[in-house]
C-alpha positions in Angstrom: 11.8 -15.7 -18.6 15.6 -15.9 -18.4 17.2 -16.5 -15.4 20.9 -15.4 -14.5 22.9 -16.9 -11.4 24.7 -14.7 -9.9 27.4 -17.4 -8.4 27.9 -21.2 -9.0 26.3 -22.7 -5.9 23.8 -24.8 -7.5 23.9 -27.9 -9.5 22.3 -27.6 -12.6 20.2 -30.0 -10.7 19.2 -27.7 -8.5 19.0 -24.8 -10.9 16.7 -26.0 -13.3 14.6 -27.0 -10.1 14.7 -23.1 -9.2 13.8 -22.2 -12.4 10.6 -23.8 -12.5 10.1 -22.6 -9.7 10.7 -19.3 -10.3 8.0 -19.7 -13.3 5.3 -21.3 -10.8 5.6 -18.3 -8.2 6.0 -16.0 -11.3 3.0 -16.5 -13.4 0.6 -17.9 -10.8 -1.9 -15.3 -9.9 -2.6 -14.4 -6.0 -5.2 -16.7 -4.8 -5.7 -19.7 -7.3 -2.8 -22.1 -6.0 -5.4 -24.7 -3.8 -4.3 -25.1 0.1 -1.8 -22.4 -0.3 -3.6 -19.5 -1.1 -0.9 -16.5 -0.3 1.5 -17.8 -3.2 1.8 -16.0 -5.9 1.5 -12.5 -7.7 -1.1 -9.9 -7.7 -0.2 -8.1 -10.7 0.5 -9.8 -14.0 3.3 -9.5 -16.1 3.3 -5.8 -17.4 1.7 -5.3 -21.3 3.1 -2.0 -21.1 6.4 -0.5 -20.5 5.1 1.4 -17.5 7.8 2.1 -15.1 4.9 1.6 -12.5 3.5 -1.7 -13.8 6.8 -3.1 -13.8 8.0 -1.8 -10.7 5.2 -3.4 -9.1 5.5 -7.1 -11.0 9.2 -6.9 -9.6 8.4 -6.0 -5.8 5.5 -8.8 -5.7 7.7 -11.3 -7.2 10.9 -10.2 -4.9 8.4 -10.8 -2.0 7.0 -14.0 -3.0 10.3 -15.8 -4.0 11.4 -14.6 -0.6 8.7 -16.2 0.9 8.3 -19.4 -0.6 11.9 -20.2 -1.5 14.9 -19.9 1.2 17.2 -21.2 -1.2 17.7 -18.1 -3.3 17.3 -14.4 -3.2 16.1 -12.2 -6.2 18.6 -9.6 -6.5 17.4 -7.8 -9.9 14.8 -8.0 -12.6 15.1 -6.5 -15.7 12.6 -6.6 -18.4 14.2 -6.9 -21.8 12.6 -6.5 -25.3 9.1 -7.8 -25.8 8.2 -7.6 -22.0 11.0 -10.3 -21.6 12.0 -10.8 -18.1 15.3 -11.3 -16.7 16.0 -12.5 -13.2 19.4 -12.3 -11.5 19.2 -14.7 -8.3 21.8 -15.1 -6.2 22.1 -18.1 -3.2 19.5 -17.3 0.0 
């Protein structure tokens, strides 16, 4: 996953912070995080490049980076070569 910041208001302190982050709410599927239940993502990364599949790996991760992180907002994925993702976040 590659992430792009949209503006400079985070340390890279704070960025790399986000970024694993980003990778925990990301790849962690709906329902297996212990004592927080409602993080994470119902649909995997896509296998395909179904415009569908995608679309709905990118709303589910839009909505649970805007629930579990009030530091940043998910402006834009983008899914590259390979299935790579690319995430443009800008400040909350």
């Amino acid at each position: 996953m590659n992430i792009d910041f949209k503006n400079n208001a985070f340390t890279e302190s704070e960025k790399n912070g986000i970024a694993s982050e980003l990778n925990i709410i990301s790849t962690t599927k709906r329902g297996t995080m212990p004592y927080m239940r409602d993080m994470g993502i119902e649909n995997n990364l896509p296998e395909d490049n179904s415009p569908l599949s995608q679309n709905q790996y990118a709303s589910d991760v839009i909505e649970q980076v805007h629930e579990w992180d009030e530091r940043i907002a998910v402006s834009e994925i983008l899914f590259e070569n390979e299935n790579e993702v690319r995430m443009v976040i800008e400040h909350g």
